[in-house]
C-alpha positions as CSV (number, residue, x, y, z in Angstrom):
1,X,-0.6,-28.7,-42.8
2,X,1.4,-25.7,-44.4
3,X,3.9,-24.0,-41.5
4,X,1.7,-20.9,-41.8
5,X,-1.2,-22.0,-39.9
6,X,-1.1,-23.6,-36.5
7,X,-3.8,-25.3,-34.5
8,X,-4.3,-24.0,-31.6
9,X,-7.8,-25.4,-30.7
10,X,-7.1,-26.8,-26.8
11,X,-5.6,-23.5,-25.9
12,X,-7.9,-20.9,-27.9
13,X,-10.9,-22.7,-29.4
14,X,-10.4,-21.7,-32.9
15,X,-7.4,-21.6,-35.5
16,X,-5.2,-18.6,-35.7
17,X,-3.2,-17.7,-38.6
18,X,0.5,-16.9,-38.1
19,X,2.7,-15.9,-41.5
20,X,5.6,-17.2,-40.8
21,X,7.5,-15.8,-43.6
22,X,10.3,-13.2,-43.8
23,X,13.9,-12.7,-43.4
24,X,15.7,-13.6,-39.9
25,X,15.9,-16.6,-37.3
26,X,13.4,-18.9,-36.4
27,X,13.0,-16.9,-33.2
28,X,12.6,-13.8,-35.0
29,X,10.0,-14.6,-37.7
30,X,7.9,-15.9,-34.6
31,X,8.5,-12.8,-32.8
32,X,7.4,-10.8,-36.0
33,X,4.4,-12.9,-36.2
34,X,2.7,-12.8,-32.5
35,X,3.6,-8.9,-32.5
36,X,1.9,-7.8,-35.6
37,X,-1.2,-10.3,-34.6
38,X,-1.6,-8.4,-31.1
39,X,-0.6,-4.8,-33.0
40,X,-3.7,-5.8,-35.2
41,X,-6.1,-6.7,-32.7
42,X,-6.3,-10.4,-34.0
43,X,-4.7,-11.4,-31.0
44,X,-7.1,-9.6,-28.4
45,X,-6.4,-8.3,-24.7
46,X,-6.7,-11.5,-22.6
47,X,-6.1,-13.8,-25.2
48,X,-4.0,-17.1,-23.5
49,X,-1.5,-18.2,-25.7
50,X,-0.7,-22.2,-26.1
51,X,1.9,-24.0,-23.8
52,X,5.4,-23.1,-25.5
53,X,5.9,-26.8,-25.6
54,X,2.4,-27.4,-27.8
55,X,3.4,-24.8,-30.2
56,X,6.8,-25.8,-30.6
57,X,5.6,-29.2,-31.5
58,X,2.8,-27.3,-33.7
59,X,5.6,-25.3,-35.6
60,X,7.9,-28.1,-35.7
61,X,10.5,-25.7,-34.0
62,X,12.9,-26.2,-31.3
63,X,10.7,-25.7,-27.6
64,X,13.5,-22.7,-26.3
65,X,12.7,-20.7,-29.7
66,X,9.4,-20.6,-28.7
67,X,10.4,-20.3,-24.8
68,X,12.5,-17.4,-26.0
69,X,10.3,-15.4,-28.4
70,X,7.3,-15.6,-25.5
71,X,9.9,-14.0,-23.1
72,X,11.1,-11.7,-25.1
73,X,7.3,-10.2,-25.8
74,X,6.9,-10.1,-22.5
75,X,9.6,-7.6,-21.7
76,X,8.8,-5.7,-24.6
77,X,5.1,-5.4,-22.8
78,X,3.1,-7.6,-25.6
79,X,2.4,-10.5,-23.6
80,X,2.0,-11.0,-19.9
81,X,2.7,-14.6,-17.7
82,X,1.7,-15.5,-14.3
83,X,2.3,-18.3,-12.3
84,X,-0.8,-20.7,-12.9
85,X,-2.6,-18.0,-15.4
86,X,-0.1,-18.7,-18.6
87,X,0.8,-16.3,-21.0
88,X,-1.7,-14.3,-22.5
89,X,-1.6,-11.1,-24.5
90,X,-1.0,-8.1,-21.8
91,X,-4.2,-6.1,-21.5
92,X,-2.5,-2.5,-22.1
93,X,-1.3,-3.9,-25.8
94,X,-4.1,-2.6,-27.2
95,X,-4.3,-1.8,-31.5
96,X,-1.5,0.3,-32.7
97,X,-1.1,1.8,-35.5
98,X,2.3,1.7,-36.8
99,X,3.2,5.5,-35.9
100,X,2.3,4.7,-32.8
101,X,4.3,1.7,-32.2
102,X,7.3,3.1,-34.1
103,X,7.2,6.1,-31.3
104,X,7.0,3.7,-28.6
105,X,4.6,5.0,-26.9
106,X,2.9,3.2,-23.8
107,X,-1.3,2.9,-24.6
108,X,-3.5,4.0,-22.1
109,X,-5.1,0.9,-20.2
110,X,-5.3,-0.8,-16.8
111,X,-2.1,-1.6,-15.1
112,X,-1.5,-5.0,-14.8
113,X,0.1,-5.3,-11.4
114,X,-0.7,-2.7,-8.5
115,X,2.4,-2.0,-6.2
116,X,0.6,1.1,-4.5
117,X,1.2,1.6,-1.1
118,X,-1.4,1.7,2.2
119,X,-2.9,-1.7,0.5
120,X,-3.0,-5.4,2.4
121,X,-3.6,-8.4,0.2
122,X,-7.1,-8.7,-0.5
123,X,-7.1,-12.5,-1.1
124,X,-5.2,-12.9,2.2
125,X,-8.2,-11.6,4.0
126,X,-9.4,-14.7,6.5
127,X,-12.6,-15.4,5.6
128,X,-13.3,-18.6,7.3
129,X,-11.8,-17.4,10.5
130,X,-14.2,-14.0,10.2
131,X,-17.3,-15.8,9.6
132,X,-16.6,-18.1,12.4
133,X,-15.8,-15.3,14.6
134,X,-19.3,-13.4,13.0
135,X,-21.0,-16.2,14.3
136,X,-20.0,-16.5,17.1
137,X,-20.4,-12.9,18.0
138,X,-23.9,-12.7,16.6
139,X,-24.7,-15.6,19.0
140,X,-23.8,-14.4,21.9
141,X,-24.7,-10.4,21.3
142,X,-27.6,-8.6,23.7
143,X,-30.4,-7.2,22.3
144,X,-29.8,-3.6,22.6
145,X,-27.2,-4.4,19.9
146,X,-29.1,-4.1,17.5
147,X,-31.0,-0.7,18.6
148,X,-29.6,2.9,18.0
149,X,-25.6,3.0,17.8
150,X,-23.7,4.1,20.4
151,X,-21.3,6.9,19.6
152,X,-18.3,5.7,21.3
153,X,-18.7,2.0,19.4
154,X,-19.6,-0.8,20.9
155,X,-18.6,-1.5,24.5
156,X,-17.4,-5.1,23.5
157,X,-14.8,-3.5,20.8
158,X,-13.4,-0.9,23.1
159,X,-12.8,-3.5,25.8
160,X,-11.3,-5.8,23.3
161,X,-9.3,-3.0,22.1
162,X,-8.3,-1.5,25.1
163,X,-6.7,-4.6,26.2
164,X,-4.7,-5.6,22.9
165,X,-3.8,-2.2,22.5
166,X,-2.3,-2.1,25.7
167,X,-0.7,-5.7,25.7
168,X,0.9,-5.0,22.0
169,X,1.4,-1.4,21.6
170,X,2.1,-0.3,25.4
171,X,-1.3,2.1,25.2
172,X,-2.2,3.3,28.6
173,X,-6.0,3.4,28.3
174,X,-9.3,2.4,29.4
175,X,-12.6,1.8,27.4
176,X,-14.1,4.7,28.2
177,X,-11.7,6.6,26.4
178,X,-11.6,4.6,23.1
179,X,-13.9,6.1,20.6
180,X,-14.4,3.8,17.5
181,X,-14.8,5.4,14.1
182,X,-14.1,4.5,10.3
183,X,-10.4,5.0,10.3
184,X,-7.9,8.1,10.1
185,X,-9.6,10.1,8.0
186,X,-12.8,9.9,10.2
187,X,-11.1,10.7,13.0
188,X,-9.3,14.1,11.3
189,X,-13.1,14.6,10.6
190,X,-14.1,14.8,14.2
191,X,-11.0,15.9,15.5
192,X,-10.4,19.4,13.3
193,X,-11.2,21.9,13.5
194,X,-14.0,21.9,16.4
195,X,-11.8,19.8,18.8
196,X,-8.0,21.1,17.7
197,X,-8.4,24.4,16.3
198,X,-5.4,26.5,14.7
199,X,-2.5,25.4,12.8
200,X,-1.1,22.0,12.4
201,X,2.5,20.8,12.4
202,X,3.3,17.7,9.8
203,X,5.9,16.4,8.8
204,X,7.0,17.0,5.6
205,X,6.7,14.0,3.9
206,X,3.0,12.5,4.5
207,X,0.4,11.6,2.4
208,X,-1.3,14.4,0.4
209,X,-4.9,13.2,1.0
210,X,-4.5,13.9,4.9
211,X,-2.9,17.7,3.2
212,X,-6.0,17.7,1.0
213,X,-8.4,17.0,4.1
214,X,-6.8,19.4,6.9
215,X,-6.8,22.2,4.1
216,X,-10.6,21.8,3.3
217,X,-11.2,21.8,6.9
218,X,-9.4,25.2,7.1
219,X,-6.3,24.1,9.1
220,X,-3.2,25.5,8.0
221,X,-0.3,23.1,8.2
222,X,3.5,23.9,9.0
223,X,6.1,20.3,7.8
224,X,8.4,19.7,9.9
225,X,11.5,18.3,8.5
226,X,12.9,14.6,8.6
227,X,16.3,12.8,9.2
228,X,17.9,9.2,9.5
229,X,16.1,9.9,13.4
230,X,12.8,10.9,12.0
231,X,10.7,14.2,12.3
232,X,13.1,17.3,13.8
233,X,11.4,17.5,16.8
234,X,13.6,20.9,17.6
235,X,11.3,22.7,15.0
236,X,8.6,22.2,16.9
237,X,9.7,25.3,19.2
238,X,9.6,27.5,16.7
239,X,6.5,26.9,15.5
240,X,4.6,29.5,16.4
241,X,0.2,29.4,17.3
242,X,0.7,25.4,16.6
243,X,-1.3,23.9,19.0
244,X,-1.0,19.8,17.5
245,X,1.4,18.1,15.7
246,X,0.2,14.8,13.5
247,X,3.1,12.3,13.4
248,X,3.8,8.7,12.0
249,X,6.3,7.9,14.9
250,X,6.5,4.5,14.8
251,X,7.5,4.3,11.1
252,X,7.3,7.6,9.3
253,X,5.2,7.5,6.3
254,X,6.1,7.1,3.7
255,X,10.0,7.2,4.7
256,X,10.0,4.6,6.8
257,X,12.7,5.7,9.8
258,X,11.3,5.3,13.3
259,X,11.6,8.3,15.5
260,X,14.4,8.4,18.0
261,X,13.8,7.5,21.5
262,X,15.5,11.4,22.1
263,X,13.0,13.3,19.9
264,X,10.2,11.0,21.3
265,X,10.9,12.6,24.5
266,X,11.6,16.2,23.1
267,X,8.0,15.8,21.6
268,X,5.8,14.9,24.6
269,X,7.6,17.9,26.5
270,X,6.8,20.3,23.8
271,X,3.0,19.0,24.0
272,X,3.2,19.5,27.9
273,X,4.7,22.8,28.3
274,X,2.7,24.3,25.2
275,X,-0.5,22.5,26.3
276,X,-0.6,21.0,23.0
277,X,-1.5,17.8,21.6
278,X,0.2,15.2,18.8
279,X,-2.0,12.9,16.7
280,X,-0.1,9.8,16.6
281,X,-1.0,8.2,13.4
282,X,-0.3,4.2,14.3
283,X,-1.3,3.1,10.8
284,X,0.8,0.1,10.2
285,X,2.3,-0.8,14.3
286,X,1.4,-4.8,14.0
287,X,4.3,-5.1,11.1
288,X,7.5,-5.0,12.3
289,X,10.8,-7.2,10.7
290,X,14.3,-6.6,11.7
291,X,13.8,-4.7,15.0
292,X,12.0,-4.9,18.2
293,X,8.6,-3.6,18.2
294,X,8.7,0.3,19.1
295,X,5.7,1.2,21.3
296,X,3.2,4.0,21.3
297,X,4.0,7.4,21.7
298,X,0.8,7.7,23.6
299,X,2.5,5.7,27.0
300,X,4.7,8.3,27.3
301,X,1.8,11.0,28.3
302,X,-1.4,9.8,27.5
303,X,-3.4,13.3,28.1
304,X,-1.2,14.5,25.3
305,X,-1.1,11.8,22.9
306,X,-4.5,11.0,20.5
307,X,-3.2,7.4,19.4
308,X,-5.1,7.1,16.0
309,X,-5.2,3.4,14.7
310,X,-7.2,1.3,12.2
311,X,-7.7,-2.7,10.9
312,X,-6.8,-1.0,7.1
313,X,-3.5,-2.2,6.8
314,X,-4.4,-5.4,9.0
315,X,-7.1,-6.8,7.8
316,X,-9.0,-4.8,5.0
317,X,-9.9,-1.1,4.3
318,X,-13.5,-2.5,3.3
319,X,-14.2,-3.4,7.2
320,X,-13.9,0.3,7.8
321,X,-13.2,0.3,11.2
322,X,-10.7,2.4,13.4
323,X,-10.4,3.8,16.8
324,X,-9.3,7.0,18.7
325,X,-7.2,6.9,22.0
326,X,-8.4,10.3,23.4
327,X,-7.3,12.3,26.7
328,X,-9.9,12.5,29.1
329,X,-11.0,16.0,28.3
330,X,-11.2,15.3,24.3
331,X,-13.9,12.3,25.0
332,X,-17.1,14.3,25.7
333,X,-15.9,16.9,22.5
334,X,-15.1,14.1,20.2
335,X,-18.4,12.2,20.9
336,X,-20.7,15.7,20.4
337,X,-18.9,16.0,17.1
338,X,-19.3,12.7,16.1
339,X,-23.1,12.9,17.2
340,X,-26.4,10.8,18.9
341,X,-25.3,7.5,17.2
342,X,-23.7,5.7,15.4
343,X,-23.8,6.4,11.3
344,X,-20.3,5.0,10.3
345,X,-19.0,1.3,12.1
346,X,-21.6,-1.4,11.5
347,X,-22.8,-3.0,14.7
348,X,-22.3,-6.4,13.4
349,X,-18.0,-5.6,12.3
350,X,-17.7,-4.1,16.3
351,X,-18.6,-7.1,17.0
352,X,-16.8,-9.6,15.1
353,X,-13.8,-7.6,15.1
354,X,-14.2,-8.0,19.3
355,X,-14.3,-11.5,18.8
356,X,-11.9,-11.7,16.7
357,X,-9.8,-9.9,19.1
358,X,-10.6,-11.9,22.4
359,X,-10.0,-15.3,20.9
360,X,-6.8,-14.5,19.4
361,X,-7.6,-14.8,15.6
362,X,-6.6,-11.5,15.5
363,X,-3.0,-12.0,16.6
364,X,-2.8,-15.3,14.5
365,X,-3.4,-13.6,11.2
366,X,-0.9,-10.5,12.1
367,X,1.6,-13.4,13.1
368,X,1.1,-15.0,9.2
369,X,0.6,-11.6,7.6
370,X,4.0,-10.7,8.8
371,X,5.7,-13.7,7.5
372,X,4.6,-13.5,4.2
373,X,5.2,-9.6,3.7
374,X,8.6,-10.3,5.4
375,X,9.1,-12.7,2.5
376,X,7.9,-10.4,-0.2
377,X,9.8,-7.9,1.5
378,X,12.8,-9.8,1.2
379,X,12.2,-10.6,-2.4
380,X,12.2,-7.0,-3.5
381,X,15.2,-6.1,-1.7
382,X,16.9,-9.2,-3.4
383,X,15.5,-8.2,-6.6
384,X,16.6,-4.7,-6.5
385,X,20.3,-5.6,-5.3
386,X,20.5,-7.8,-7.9
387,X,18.9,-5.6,-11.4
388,X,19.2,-2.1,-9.8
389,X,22.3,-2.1,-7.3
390,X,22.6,1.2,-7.7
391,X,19.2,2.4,-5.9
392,X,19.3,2.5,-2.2
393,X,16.1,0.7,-0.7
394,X,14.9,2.8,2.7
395,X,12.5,1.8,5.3
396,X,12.0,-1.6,5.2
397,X,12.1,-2.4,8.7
398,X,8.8,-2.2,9.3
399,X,5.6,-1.5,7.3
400,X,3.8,-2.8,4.1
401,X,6.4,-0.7,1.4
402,X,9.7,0.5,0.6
403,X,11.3,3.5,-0.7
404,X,13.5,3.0,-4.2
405,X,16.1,5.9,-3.5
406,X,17.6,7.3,-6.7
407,X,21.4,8.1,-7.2
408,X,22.5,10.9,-5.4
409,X,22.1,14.2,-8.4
410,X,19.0,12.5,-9.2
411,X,15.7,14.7,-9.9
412,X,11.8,15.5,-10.7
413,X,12.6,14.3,-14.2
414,X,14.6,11.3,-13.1
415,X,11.8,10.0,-11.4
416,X,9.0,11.2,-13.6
417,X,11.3,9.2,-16.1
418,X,11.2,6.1,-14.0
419,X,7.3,5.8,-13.3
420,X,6.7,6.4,-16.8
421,X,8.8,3.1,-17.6
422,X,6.7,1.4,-14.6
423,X,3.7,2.5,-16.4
424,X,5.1,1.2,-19.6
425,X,5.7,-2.1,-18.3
426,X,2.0,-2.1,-16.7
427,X,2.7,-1.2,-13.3
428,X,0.9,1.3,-10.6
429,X,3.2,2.7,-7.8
430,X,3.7,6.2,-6.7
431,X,7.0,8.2,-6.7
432,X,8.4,9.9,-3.5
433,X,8.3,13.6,-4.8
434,X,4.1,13.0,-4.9
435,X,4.3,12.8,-1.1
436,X,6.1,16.0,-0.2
437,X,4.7,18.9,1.2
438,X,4.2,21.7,-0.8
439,X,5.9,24.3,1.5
440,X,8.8,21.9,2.8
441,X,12.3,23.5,2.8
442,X,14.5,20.5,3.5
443,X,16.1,18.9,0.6
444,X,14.0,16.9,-1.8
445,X,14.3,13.1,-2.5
446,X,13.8,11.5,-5.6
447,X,12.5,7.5,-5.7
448,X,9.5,5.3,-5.9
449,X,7.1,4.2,-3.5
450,X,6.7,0.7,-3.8
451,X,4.1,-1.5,-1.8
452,X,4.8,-4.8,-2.0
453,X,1.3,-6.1,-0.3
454,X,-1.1,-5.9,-3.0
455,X,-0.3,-8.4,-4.4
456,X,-1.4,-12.3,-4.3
457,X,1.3,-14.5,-3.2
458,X,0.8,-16.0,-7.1
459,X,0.8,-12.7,-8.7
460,X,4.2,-11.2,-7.1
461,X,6.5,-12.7,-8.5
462,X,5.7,-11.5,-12.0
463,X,5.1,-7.7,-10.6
464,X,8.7,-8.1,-9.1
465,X,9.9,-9.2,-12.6
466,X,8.3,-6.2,-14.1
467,X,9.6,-3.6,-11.6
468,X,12.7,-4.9,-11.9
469,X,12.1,-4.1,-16.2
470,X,11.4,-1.2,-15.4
471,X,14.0,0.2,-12.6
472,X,16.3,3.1,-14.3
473,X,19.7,1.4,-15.2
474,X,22.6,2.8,-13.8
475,X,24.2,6.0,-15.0
């Protein structure tokens, strides 16, 4: 058979012609010949290449030629491997036409691997555990059930809530002042501006959706700035007409520093001798790593504190399900803006998510969640000492992502400069700047955002690998 044509029939299902002509090494004229096929579109999106050791024996070349030309593609961006997927051609080498290629541009296409923040593992989510616990809630549900929705969710949840709330969290509470809804961005909903009218104090690093909600609800909202001890509770005093303050406490988002056990208490006596309130935005309190577990602001005054919380991070943002901590006097308010019954939380979720709850399934799946974002966790940082030492990687004591910090002198560009090689190398993840208030006046940082929980356990590995392509080098 003439060296110019291999059979690649197990792999692909048809021949494919390779000219393996030219000038250079063995490695090279390979390399030449797999690029120009995908650059031409013979090679399509998709496409799995053959074992490196079956075309090695194909080409009757040495197996680390081939081994070395398919890695080398892959860092260029031509081809993409995954543990138990192969190497195929990467789906954002689309066609290019040589001026195209020569410029080195990145084509527009779908990013390969998704290191977005605020996202759990989807295919960690336990199914057989949730149907068994579905079951067995169905089973032993009343009747009235399954009639009109009551607003404040179903009594099952909040008494399942109120007690692992309380046993986990340190929540003072009681089911009658749990209000379930969809998650955070429901609750803003009901809570602004009929039930905390006026301005707002944030903090000035948050996420620009919540900025985008408050605004079109008319709130106007003051940032507050942020240190190695978290939000600068002393500018709350001089915030003048605010009458709330929406806080991440327990892990700032997206800078990931706790707030000080000081500035906890400088907070709550604010709210008490302004007759305010603070939204405590609990959005990821089950994951904690290298600390002890810090509690709920809410135990420290609960007729100040609204403790905001959600199964998003925990479980899955497709269950929809979230619940409100209210002060007595916020409950009736709360439940006449939400309305009659029920139109957000499915019945049958309350319900499963009670069970899952009360039988400890709930606590089970945190406990192995944590593990394995711990290890991820863990790989990243490794990762990053090890390609990037440079970068300085922030708030990874807790949570489901961690900050990339760029040198000191670093700027907009810098980072614009660094997503765009992320984006080059297929990846989707945020940079820091995106999350700043527009009207902040303490000093800008410059990273990326990088959540490393999206991911299946099978496809991490090769996002890390491509992160770590991607990271700017040093100087």
């Amino acid at each position: 058979m003439p060296e110019s044509w291999v059979n690649l029939a197990e792999s692909l299902g048809a021949d494919l012609h390779l000219e393996l002509t030219g000038p250079g090494s063995r490695r090279a004229v390979l390399i030449r010949a797999l690029r120009d096929a995908v650059r031409s579109g013979r090679l399509a999106p998709g496409t799995r290449l053959p074992p490196y050791r079956s075309l090695a024996a194909d080409l009757g070349i040495a197996r680390n030629t081939v081994a070395d030309a398919y890695a080398e593609l892959v860092a260029e961006g031509w081809l993409s491997a995954r543990q138990g997927s192969g190497t195929r051609v990467a789906h954002r080498a689309k066609p290019l036409t040589p001026t195209r290629a020569l410029a080195h541009r990145a084509p527009e296409s779908r990013p390969t691997h998704n290191l977005l923040q605020g996202q759990p593992d989807a295919a960690s989510f336990p199914r057989t555990a949730w149907l068994a616990a579905a079951r067995r809630a169905l089973t032993a549900a009343p009747h009235d059930a399954f009639g009109p929705g009551d607003p404040r969710g179903r009594p099952e949840l909040r008494r399942a809530l109120a007690d692992y709330l309380a046993r986990t969290r340190g929540v003072r509470t009681d089911p009658e002042r749990l209000v379930i809804c969809s998650g955070f961005a429901h609750a803003l909903r009901l809570l602004l501006p009929a039930v905390l009218p006026g301005p707002l104090a944030v903090e000035s690093y948050g996420l620009p959706f919540h900025r985008h909600l408050l605004a079109t609800a008319g709130v106007c909202t003051h940032p507050l700035g942020i240190d190695e001890q978290g939000v600068e509770s002393e500018e709350l005093g001089s915030t003048a007409g605010v009458g709330a303050a929406l806080l991440t406490p327990a892990h700032q988002f997206p800078l990931g520093v706790p707030l000080h056990p000081d500035r906890r208490a400088a907070v709550i006596n604010w709210a008490r001798e302004n007759g305010a309130y603070v939204l405590e935005d609990d959005y990821d309190g089950e994951f904690r790593y290298d600390r002890k577990p810090v509690g709920a602001l809410q135990g420290l005054d609960p007729e100040r504190v609204l403790h905001i919380g959600s199964v998003s991070k925990s479980l899955s943002p497709a269950l929809r399900l979230g619940w409100m901590v209210l002060p007595d006097r916020l409950v009736d308010a709360v439940l006449e803006a939400k309305g009659e019954r029920e139109a957000w939380a499915g019945v049958t979720d309350q319900l499963t998510l009670a069970e899952f709850l009360t039988h400890g399934a709930y606590d089970r799946h945190i406990r192995r969640m944590r593990q394995r974002y711990r290890r991820r966790r863990d790989q990243l940082i490794d990762a990053v000492a090890t390609h990037a030492p440079h970068l300085t990687v922030t708030g990874i004591a807790a949570g489901l992502h961690a900050v990339l910090q760029l040198p000191d002198g670093s700027g907009e560009s810098d980072e614009r400069a660094a997503l765009r090689a992320a984006r080059w190398q297929g990846l989707a993840l945020d940079g820091l700047s995106g999350y700043r208030h527009p009207e902040a006046t303490m000093a800008p940082r410059h990273g990326l955002v990088v959540g490393y929980a999206t991911p299946s356990d099978s496809a991490f590995p090769s996002a890390l690998e491509a992160l770590c392509r991607a990271l700017p080098p040093m100087g």
